[in-house]
VEXBA-302165 format. One record per atom (N, C-alpha, C): chain; atom name; y, z, x. Coordinates in Angstrom, 3 decimals. Atoms other than C-alpha are relative to their C-alpha. Layout:
(atom "A", "CA", (Y, Z, X)) ...
END
This chain:
(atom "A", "N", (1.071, 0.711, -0.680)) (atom "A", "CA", (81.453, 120.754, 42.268)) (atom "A", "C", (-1.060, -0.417, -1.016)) (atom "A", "N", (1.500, 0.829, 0.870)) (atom "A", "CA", (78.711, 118.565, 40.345)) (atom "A", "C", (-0.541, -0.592, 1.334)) (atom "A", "N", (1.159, 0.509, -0.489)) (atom "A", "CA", (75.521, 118.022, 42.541)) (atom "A", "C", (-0.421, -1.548, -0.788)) (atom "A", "N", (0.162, 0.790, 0.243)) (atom "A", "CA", (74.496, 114.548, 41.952)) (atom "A", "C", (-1.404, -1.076, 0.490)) (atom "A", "N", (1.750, 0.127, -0.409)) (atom "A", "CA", (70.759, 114.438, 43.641)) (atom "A", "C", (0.025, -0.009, 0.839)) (atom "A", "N", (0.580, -0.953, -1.168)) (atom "A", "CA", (68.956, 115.331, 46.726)) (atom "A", "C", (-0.237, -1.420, 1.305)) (atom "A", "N", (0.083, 0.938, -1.702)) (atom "A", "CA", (69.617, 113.239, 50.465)) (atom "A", "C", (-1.344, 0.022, 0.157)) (atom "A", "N", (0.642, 0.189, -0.533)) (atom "A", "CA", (66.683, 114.507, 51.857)) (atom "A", "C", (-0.169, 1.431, -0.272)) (atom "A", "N", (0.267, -1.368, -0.202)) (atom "A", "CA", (64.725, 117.750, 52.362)) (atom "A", "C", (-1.023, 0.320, 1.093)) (atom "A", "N", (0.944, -0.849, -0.826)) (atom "A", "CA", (62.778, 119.596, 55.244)) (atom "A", "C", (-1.594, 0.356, -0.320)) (atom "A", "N", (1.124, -0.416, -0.437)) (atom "A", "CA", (59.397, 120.086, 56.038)) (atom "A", "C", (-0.463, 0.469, 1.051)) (atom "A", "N", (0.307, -0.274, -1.557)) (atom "A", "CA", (58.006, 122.204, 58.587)) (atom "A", "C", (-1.653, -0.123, -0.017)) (atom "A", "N", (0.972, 0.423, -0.367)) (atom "A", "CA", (54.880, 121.206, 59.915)) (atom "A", "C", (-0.758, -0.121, 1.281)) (atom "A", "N", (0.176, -0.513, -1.547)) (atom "A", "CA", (52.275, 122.397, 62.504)) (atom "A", "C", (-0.540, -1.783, 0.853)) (atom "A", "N", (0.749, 1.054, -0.778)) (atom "A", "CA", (50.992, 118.518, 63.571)) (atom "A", "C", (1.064, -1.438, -0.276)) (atom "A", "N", (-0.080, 1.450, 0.340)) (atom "A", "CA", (53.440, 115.457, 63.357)) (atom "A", "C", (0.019, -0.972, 0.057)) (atom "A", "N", (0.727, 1.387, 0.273)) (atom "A", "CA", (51.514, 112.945, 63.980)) (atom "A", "C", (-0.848, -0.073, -0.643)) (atom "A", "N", (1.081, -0.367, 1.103)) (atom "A", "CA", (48.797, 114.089, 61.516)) (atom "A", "C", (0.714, -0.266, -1.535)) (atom "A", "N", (-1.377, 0.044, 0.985)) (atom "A", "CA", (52.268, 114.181, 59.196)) (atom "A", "C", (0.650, -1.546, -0.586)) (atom "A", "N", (-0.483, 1.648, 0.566)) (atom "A", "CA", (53.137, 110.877, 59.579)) (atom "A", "C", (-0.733, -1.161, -0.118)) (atom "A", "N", (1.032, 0.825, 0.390)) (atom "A", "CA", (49.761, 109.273, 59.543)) (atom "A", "C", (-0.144, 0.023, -1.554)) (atom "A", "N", (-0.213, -0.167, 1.286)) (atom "A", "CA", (49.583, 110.673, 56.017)) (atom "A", "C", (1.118, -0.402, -0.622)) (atom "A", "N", (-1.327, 0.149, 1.450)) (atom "A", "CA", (53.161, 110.057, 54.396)) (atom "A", "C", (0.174, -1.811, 0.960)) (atom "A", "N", (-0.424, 1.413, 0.005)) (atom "A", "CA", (53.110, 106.598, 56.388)) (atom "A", "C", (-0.854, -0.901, -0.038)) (atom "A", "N", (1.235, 0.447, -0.037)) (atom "A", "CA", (49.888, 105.240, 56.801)) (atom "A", "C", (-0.637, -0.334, -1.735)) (atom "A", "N", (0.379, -0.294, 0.999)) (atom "A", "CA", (48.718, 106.628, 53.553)) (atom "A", "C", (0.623, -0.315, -1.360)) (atom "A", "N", (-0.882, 0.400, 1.729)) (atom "A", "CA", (51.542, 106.644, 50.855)) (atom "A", "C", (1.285, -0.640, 0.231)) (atom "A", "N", (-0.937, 1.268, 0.019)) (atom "A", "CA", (53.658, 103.913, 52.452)) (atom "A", "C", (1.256, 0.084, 0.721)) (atom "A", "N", (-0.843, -0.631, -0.192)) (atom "A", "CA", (56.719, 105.983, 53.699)) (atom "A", "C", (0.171, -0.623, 1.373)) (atom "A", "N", (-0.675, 0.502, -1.770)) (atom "A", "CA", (58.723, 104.598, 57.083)) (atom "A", "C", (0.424, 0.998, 0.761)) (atom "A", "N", (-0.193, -0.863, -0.971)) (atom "A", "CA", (58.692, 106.774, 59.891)) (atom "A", "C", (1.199, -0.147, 0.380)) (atom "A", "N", (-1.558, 0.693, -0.490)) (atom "A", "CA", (61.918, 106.598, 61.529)) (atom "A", "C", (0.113, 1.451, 1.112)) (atom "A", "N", (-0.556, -1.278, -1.437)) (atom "A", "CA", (63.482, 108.731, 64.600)) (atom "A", "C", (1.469, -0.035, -0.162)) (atom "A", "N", (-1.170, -0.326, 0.303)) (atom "A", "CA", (66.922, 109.636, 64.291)) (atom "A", "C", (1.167, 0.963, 0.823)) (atom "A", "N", (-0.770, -1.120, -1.061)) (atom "A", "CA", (70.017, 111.352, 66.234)) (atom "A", "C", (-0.616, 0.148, 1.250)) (atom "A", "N", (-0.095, -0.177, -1.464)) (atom "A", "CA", (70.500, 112.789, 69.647)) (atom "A", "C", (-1.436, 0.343, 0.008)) (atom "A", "N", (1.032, -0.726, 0.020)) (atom "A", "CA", (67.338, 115.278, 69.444)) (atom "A", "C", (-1.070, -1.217, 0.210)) (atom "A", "N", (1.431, 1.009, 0.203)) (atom "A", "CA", (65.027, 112.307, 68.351)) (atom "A", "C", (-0.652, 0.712, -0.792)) (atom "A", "N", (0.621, -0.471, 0.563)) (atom "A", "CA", (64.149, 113.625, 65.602)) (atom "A", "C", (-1.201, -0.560, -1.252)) (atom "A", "N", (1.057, 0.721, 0.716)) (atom "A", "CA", (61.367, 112.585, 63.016)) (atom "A", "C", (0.203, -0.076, -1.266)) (atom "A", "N", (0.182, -0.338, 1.293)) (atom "A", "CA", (61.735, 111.905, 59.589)) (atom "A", "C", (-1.106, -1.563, -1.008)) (atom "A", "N", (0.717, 1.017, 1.496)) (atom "A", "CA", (60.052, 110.065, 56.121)) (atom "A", "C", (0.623, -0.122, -0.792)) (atom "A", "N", (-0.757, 0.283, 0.609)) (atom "A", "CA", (61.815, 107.614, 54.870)) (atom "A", "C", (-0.244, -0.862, -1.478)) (atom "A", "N", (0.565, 0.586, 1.399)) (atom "A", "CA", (61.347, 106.582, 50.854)) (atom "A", "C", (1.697, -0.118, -1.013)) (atom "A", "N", (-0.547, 0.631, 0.675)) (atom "A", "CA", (63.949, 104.281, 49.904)) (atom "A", "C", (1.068, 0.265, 0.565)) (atom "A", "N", (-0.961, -0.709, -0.188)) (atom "A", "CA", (67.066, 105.993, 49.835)) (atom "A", "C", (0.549, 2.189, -0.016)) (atom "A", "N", (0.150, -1.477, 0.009)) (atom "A", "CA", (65.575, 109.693, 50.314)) (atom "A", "C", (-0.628, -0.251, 1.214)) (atom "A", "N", (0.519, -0.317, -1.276)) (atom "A", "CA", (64.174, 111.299, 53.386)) (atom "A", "C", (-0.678, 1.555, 0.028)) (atom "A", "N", (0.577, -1.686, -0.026)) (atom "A", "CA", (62.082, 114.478, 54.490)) (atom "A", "C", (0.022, -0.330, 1.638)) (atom "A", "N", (-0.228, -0.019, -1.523)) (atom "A", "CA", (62.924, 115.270, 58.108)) (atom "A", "C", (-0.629, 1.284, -0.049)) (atom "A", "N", (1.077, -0.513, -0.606)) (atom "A", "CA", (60.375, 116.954, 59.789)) (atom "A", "C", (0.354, 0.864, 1.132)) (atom "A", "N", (0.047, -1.297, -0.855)) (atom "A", "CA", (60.214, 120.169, 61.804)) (atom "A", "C", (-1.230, 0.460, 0.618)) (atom "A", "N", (1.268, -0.496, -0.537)) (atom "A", "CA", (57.434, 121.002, 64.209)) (atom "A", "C", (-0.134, 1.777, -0.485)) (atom "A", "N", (-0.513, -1.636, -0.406)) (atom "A", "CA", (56.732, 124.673, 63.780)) (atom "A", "C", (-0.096, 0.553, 0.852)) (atom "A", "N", (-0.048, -0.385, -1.318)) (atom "A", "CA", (57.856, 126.775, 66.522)) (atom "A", "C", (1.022, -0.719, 0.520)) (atom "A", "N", (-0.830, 0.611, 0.064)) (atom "A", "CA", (60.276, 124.109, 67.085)) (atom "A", "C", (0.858, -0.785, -0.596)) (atom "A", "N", (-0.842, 0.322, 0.872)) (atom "A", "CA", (62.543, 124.171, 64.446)) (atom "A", "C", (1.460, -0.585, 0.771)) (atom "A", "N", (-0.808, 0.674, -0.279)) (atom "A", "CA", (65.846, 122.210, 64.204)) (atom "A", "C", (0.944, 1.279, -0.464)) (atom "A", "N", (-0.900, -0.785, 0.742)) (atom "A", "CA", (68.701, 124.841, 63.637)) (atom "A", "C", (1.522, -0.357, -0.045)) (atom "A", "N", (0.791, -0.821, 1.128)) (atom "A", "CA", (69.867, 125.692, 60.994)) (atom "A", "C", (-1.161, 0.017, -0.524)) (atom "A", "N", (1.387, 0.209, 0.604)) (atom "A", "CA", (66.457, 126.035, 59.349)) (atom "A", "C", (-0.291, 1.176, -1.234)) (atom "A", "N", (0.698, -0.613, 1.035)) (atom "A", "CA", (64.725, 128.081, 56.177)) (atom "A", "C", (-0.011, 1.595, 1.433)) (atom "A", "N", (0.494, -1.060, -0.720)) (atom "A", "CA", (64.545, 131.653, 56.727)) (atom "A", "C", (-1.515, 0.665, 0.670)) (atom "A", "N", (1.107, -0.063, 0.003)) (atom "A", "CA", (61.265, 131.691, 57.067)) (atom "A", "C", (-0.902, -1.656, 0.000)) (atom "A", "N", (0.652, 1.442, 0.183)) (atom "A", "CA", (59.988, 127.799, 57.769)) (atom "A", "C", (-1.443, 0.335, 0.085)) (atom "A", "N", (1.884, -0.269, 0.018)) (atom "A", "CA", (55.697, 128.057, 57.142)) (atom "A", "C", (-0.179, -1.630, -0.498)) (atom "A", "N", (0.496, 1.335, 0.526)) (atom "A", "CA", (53.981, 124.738, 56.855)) (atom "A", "C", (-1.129, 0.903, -1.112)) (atom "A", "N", (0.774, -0.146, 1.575)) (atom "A", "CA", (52.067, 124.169, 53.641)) (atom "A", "C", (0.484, 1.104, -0.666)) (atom "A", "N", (-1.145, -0.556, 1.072)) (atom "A", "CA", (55.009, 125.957, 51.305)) (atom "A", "C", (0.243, -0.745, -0.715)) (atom "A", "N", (-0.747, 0.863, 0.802)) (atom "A", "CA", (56.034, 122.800, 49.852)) (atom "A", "C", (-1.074, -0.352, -0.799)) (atom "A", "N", (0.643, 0.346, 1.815)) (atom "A", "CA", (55.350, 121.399, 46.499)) (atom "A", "C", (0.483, -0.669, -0.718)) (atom "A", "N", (-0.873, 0.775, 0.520)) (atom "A", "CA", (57.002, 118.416, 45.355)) (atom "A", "C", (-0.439, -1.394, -0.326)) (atom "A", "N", (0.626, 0.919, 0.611)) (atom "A", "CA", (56.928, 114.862, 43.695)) (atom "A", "C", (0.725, -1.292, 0.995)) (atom "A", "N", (-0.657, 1.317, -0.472)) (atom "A", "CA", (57.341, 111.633, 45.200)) (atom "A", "C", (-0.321, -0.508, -1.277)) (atom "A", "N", (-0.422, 1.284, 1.139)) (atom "A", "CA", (58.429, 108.182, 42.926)) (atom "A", "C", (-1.487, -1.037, 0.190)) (atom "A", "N", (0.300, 0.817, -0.128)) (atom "A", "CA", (55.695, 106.016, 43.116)) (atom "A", "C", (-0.141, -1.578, -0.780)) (atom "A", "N", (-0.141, 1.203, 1.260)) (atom "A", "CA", (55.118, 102.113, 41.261)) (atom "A", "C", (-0.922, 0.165, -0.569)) (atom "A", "N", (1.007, -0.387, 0.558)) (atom "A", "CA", (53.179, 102.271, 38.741)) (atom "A", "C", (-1.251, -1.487, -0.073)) (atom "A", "N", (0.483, -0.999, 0.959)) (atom "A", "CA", (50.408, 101.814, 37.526)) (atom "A", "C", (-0.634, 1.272, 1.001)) (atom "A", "N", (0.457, -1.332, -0.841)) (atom "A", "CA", (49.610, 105.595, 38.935)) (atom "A", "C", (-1.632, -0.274, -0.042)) (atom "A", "N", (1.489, 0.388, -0.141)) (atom "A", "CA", (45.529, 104.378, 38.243)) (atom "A", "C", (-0.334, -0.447, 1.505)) (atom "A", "N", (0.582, 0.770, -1.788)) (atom "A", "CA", (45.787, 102.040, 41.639)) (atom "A", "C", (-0.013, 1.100, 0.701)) (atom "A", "N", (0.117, -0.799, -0.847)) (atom "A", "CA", (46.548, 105.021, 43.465)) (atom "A", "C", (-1.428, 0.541, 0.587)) (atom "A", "N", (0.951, -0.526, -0.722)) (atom "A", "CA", (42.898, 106.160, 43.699)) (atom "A", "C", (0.017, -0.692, 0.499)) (atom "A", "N", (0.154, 0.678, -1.251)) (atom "A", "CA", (42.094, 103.009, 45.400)) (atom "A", "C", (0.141, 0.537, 0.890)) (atom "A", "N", (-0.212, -0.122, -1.455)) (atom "A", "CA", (44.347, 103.258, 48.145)) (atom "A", "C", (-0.097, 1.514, 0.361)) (atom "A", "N", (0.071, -1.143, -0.149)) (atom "A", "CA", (43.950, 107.536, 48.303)) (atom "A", "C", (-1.330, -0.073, 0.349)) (atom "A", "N", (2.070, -0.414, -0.485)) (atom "A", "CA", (40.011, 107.077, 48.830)) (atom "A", "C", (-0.033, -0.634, 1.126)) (atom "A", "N", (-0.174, 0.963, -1.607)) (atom "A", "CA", (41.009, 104.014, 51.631)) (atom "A", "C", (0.039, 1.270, 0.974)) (atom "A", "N", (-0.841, -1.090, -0.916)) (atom "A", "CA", (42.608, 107.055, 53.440)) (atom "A", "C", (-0.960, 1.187, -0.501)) (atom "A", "N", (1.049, -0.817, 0.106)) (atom "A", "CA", (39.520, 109.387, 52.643)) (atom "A", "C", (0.847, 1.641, -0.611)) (atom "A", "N", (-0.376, -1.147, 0.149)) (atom "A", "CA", (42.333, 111.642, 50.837)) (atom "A", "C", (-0.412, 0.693, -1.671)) (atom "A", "N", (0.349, -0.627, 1.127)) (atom "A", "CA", (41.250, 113.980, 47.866)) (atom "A", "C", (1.251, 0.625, -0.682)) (atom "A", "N", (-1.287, -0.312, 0.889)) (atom "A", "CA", (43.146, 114.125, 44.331)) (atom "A", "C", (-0.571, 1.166, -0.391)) (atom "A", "N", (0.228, -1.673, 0.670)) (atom "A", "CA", (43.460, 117.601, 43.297)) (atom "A", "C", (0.093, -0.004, -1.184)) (atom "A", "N", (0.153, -0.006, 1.233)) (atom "A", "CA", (44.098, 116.802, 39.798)) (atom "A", "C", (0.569, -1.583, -0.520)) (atom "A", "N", (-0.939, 1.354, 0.348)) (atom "A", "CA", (45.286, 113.323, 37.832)) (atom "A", "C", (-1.057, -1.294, 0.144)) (atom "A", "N", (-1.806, -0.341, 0.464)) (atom "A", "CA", (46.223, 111.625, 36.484)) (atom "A", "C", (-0.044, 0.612, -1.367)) (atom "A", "N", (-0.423, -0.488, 1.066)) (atom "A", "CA", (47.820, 113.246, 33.952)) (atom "A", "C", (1.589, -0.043, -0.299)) (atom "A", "N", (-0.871, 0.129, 1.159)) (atom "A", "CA", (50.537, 113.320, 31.459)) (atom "A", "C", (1.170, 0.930, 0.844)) (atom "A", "N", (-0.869, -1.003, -0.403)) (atom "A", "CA", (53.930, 115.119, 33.036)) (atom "A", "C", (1.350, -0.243, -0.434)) (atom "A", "N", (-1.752, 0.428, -0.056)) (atom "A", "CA", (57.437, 115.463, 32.686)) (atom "A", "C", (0.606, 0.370, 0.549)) (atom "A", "N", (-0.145, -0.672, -1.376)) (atom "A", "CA", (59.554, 114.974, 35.371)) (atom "A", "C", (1.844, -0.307, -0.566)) (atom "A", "N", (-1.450, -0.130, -0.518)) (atom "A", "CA", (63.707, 114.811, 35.808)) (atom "A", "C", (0.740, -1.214, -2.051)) (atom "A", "N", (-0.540, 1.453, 0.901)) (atom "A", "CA", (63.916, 110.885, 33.532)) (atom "A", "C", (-0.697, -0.122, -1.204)) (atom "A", "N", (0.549, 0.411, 1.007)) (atom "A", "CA", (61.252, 111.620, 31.009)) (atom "A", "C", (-1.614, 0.142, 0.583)) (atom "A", "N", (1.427, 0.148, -0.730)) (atom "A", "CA", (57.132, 110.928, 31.021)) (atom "A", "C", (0.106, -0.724, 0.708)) (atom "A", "N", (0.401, 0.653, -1.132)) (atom "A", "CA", (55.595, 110.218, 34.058)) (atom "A", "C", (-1.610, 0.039, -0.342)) (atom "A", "N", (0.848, -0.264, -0.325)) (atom "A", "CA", (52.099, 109.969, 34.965)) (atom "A", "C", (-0.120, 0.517, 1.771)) (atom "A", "N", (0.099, -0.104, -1.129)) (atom "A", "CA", (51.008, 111.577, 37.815)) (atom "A", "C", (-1.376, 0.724, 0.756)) (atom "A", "N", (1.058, -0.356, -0.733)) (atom "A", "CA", (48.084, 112.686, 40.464)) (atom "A", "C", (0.726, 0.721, 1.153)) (atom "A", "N", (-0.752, -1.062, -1.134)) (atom "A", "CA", (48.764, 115.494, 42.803)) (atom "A", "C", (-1.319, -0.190, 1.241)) (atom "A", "N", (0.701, -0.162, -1.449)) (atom "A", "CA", (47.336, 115.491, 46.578)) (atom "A", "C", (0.291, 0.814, 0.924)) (atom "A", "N", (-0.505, -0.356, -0.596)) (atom "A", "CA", (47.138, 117.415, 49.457)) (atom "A", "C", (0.530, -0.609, 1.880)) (atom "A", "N", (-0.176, 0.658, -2.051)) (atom "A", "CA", (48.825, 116.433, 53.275)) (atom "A", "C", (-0.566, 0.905, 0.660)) (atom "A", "N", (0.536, -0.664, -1.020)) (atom "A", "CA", (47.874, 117.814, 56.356)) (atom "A", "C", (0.063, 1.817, 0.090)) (atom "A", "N", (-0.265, -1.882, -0.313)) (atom "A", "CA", (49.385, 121.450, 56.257)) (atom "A", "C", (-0.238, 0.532, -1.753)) (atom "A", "N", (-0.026, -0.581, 1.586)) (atom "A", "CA", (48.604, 121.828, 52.300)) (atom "A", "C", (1.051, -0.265, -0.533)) (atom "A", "N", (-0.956, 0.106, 0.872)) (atom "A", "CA", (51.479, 120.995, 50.840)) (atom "A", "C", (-0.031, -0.826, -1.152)) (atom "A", "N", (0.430, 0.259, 0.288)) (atom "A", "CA", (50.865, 120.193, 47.826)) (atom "A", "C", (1.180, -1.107, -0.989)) (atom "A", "N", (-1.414, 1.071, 0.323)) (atom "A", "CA", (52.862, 116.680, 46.919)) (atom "A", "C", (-1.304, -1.124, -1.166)) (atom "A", "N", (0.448, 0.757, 1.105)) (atom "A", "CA", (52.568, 115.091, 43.103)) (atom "A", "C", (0.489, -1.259, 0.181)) (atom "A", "N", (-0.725, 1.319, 0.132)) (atom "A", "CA", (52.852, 111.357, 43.010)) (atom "A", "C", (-0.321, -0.529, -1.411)) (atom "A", "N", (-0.413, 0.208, 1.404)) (atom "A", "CA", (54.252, 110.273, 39.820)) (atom "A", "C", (0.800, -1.303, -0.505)) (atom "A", "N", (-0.536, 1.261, 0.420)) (atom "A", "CA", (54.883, 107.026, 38.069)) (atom "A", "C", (0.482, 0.075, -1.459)) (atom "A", "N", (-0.084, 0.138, 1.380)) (atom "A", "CA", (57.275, 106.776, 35.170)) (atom "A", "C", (-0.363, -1.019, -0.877)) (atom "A", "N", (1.202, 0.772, 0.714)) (atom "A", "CA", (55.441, 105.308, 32.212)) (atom "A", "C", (0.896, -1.161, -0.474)) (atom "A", "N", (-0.773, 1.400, 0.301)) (atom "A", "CA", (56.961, 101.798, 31.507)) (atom "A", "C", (-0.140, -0.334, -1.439)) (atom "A", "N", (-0.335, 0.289, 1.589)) (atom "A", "CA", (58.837, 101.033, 28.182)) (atom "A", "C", (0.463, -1.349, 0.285)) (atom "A", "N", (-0.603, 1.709, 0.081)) (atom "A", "CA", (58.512, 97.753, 26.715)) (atom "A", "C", (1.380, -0.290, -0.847)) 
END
């Protein structure tokens, strides 16, 4: 078996419509509903984070699902600078950034924020070679 990168991943989360005002409103992401259930996810590109109320998880689920656990990077275009703009539009506060990182392909720049339940998600633009 060779892994070859990541479909989608879970979030559990106590509000989601607070969830998807932020990842769609805010940092661009397409809501979408999906399957029998009707379920909710955020869709970025050809990745996804499907969404779990808590208390009403989808099972299977994390042994332990807790909103604000997660900690991860979205892709964004660069230049990572515009981002304050539109992050202050949306009255959201950068926790650090930008700064200098390295992510999977090499340097990125990136600015970390938090969503609704804390989770604390870096958005990161790799640095463009001429």
């Amino acid at each position: 078996m060779h892994p070859t990168g990541i479909d989608h991943l879970v979030l559990t989360v106590h509000d989601l419509e607070a969830t998807c005002g932020f990842y769609g409103d805010a940092l661009g992401a397409t809501v979408i509903t999906f399957g029998p259930e009707d379920r909710t996810a955020l869709q970025f590109d050809e990745q996804k984070i499907n969404l779990h109320e808590a208390g009403a998880e989808f099972d299977p689920h994390a042994r332990s699902p807790t909103p604000g656990s997660g900690d991860f990077c979205l892709l964004v275009e660069p230049p990572i600078e515009a981002l304050a703009d539109r992050l202050g539009e949306h009255d959201i506060e950068i926790v650090d950034g930008p700064v200098e990182k390295h992510g999977a392909r090499g340097s990125m720049r990136s600015v970390y924020v938090r969503d609704p339940d804390g989770n604390l998600v870096e958005l990161a633009a790799y640095e463009e070679t001429d």
